[in-house]
Structures are given as C-alpha cells and as structure tokens.
C-alpha positions as CSV (number, residue, x, y, z in Angstrom):
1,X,-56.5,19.8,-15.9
2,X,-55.6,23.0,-14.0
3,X,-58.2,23.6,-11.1
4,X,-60.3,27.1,-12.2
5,X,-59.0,29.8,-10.4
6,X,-62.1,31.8,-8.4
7,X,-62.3,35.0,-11.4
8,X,-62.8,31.8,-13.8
9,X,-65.5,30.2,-11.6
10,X,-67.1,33.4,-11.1
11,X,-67.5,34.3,-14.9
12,X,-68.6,30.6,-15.7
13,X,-71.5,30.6,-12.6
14,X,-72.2,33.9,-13.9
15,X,-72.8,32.5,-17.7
16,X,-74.7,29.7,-16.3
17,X,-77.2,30.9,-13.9
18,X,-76.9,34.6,-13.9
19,X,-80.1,37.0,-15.2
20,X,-79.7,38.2,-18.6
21,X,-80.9,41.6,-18.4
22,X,-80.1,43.2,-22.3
23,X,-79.9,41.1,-25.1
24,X,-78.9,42.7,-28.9
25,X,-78.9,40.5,-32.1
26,X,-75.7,40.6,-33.8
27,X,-75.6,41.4,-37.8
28,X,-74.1,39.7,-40.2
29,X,-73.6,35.9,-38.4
30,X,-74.7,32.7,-40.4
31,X,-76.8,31.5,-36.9
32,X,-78.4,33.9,-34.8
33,X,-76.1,35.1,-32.4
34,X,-76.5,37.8,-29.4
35,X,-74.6,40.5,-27.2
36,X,-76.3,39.8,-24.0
37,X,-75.8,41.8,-20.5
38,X,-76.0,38.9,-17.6
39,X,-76.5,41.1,-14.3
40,X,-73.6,41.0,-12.0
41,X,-75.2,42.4,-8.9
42,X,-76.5,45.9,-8.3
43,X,-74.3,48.4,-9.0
44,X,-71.8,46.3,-11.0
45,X,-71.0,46.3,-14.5
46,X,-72.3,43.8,-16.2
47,X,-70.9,40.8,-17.7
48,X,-70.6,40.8,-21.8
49,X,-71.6,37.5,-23.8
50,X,-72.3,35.7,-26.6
51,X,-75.8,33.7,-26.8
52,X,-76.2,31.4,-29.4
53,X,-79.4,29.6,-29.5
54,X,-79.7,26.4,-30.6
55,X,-83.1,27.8,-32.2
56,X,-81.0,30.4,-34.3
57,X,-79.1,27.6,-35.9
58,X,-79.5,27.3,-39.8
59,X,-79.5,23.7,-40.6
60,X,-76.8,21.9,-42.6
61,X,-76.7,19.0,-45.0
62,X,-73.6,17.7,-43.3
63,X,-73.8,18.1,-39.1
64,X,-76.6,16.9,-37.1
65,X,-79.5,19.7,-36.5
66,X,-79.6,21.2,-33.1
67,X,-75.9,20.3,-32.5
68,X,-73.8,23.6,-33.2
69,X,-74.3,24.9,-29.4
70,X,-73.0,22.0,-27.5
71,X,-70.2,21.8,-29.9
72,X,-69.1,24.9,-29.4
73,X,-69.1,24.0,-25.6
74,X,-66.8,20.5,-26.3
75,X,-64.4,22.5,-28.0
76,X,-64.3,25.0,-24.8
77,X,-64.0,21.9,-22.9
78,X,-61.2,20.4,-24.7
79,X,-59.1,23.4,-25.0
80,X,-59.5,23.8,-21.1
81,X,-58.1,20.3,-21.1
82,X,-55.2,21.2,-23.0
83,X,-54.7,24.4,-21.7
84,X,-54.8,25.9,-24.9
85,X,-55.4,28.0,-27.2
86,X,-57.5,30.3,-25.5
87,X,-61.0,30.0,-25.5
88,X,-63.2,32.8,-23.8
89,X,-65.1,31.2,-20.6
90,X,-68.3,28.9,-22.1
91,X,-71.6,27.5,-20.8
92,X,-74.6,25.9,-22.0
93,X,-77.7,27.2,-20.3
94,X,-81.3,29.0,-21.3
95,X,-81.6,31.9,-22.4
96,X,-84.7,34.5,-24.1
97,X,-84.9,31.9,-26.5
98,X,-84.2,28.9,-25.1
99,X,-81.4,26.6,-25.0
100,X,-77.5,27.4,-26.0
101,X,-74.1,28.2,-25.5
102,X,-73.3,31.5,-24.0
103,X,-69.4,32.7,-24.4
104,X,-67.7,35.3,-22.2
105,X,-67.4,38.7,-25.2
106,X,-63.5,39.5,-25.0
107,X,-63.2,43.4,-25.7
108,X,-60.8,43.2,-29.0
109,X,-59.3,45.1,-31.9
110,X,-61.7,43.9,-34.7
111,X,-59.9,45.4,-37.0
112,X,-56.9,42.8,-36.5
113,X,-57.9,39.0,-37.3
114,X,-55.7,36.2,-38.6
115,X,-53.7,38.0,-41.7
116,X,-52.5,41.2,-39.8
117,X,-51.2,38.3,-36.7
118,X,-49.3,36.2,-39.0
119,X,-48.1,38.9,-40.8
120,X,-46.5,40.3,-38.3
121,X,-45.2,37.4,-36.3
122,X,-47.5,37.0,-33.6
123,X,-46.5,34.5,-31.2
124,X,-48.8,30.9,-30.7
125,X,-51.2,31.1,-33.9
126,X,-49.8,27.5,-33.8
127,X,-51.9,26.4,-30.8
128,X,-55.0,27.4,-33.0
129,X,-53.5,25.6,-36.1
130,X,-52.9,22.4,-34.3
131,X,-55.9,23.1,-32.2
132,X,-58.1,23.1,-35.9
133,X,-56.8,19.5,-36.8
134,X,-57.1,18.4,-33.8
135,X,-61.3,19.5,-33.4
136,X,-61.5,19.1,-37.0
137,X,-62.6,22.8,-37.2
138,X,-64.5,23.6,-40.6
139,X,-64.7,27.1,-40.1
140,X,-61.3,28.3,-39.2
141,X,-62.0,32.0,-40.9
142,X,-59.2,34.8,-40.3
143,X,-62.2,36.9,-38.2
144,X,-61.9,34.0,-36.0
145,X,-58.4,34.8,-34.2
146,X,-58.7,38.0,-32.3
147,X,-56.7,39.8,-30.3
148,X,-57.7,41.4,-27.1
149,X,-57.0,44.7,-25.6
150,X,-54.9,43.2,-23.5
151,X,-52.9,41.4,-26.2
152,X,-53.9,37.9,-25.3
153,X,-54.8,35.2,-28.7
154,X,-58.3,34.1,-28.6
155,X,-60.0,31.2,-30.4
156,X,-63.7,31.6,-31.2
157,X,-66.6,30.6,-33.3
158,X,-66.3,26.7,-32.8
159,X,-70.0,25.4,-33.9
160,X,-68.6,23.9,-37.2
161,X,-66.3,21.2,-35.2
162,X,-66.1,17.4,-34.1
163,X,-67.2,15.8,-37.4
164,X,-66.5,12.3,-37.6
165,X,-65.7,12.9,-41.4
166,X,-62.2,15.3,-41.8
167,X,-63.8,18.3,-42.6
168,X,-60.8,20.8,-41.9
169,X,-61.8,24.5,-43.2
170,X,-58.8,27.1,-42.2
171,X,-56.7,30.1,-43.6
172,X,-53.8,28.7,-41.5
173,X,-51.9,27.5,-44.8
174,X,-49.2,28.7,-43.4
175,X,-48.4,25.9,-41.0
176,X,-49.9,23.3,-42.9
177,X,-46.8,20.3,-42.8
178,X,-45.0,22.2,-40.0
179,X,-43.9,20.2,-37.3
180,X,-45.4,20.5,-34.0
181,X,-43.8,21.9,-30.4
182,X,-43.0,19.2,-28.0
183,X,-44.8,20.8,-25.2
184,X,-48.0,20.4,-27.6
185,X,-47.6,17.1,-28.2
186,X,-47.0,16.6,-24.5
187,X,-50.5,18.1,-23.8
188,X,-52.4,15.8,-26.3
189,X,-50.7,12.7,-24.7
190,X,-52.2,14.1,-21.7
191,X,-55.3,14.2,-23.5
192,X,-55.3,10.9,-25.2
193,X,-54.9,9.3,-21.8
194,X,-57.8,11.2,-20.7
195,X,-59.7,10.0,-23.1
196,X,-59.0,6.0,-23.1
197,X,-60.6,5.7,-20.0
198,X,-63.5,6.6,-18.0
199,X,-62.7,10.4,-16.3
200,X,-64.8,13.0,-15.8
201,X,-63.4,14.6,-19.1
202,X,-64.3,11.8,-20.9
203,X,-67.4,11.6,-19.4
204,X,-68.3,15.4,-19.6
205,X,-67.2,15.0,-23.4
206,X,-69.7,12.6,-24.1
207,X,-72.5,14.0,-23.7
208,X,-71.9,17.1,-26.4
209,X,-70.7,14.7,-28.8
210,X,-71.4,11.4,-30.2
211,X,-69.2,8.3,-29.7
212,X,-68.5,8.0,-33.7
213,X,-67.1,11.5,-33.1
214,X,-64.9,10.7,-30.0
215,X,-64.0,8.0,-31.8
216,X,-62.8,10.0,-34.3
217,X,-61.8,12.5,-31.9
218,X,-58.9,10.0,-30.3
219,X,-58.0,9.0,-34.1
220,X,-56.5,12.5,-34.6
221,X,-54.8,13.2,-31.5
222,X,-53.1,9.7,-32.4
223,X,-52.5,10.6,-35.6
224,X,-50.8,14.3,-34.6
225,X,-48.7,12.6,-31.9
226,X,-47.0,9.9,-34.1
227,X,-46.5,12.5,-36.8
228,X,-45.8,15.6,-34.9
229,X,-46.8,17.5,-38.0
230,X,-49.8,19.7,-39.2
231,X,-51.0,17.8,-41.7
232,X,-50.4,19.3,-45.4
233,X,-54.1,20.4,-46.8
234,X,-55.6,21.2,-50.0
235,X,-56.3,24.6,-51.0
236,X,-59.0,23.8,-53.1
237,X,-61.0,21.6,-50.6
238,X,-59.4,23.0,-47.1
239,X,-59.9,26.6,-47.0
240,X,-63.3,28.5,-45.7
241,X,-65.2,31.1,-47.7
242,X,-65.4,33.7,-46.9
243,X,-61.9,33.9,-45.2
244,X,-62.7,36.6,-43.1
C-alpha cells in the first residue's frame, strides 16, 4: 500500500476526531444516513460527510445486526489496498448518535449514475465491476457510481458487502464474463499475499469482518486470479431492485 499523502491524512483525522458541528438526515436511504459539517478550524470551510449510525441500521434476515458500518469501512480498507476503485476517505468513529462510519461527501453530478457512464464509454467502471465480485457487493445500484465535479469515478454505499455466502447484487451486466486487466489481477495478487499472512492489513481487516468472511474473502480473489474473468451472473437472482 501507497503511504497516504498529508491532504489524505488530513481528511481522515478530520473524519475521526474532528467536531461535528451540523448534522441533516438524508431522505430517501434504506438506514439512516446524515450530511454532517465536521469543523475544520475557525474560519475554514467545513468538511462534508456522510454519518451512518450503526443505530440507523434496519435489520436484515441475511447479515449480522449492527454490522453494516464497519463493512462499509473494510471495503474502504480494501480498495485502499488495491488502489482502486475509488472510495471517498472513511472512518469509524462516534457521532450525535453514537457509533458509525463517516465517509468524506464528494460534490457530484447526481443526475449521472451508472447507465449515463456506461453509456457513454466512461473509462474504469471495470475496477467497480471487479471490485463487486471481489467484496461480494449486494447492492451494486446505478446511484451508486458517481461522478465528481472533477470527473473522477467514485464507489459508494458499501454496507451490503463481505458475505460469506455469494450474494452479488449489480447493474454491471455488462461486464459480466469479461476478462479482466492484467494490472488488476496484479493488484489482487498483491492482495492475496497480503492476506495469507499476518500484516497489518490483515490484521486491520479482521477486526470489521469475521474470519468465515475472510475466509471467503481470499476464496474470491483466488477464484478471479485463476480465471481472470467476471464471473457470468443471473439476471434473475444477480441484479438489485431498485436499480437506481
């Protein structure tokens, strides 16, 4: 892994320690979910976020209760790893009520999400597509690819991942059985060897998410490297609703 540059370590101290001073519920999200301010300092703008308490969490029949937070912060971890796809800075920490992740807000185009991208040819929606297997991502929904002002891809929304079961969700069908770059599969044997012995990743990793899912975890990165291939879904079974 790539040591964090100081604007990086700035944004992720700032999301871990610093005051939250506004804090607005967001409509329309399955788990509660707030725009939050987090003070920068007088006289400086402050820094936009995403809170998502782990008391805001509706529960599910199929993931462990209280969980969707710290995944959310595993998948930040692993895609920092990688070095992709791009993840807006993450960190667990309290906030007005209580315990949860807390994601940098990326000023986008929210008009534009997944369909408009592919569409018109976008460049690296295959990161996220690999990324999806690879986190076993059941809520890939086109809402969840945006673009910034700045054009950079972001990845988002990444409570519904890790499952030990294959629980894939995506509107990616497009890449479904399309073979995968060379320089991704170079990162996930980086990755893989990460994970088969004791680093701080590994560690770190660990304590988000259980061993059965690790376990699982290092099953799919094997499975991706010897096949170099997206796995080909099923429509009926592998795709989110709604898909925006």
């Amino acid at each position: 892994m790539q040591p964090l540059n100081k604007s990086i370590k700035s944004n992720i101290q700032l999301l871990q320690s610093g005051s939250i001073i506004k804090h607005e519920l967001l409509p329309e999200c399955s788990n509660a979910a707030f725009l939050i301010d987090i003070s920068t300092g007088p006289q400086n703008v402050p820094l936009k976020a995403v809170y998502k308490p782990q008391s805001g969490e509706t529960p599910l029949w199929d993931f462990s209760g209280g969980t969707l937070y710290k995944r959310e912060y595993a998948a930040f971890l692993v895609s920092r790893e990688l070095g992709w796809p791009s993840i807006p800075d993450t960190a667990i920490r309290e906030g007005p009520f209580g315990i949860g992740s807390v994601q940098l807000y990326i000023p986008h185009k929210p008009n534009i999400n997944y369909f408009d991208l592919i569409n018109t040819g976008f460049k690296n929606l295959d990161e996220l597509a690999v990324f999806d297997i690879l986190i076993n991502n059941a809520d890939r929904k086109a809402g969840h690819c945006i673009l910034g002002l700045d054009k950079t891809l972001w990845s988002i929304d990444h409570g519904l991942c890790f499952h030990s079961e294959f629980k894939v969700r995506t509107v990616m069908l497009e890449f479904w059985g399309s073979e995968i770059k060379d320089r991704l599969i170079t990162s996930l044997n980086s990755l893989a060897e990460k994970l088969s012995r004791d680093s701080k990743f590994n560690q770190d990793l660990h304590i988000y998410i259980s061993d059965e899912e690790i376990l699982s975890l290092i099953s799919r990165i094997s499975s991706l490297i010897d096949t170099a291939k997206i796995p080909l879904l099923n429509p009926h079974h592998n795709v989110p609703w709604p898909l925006i």
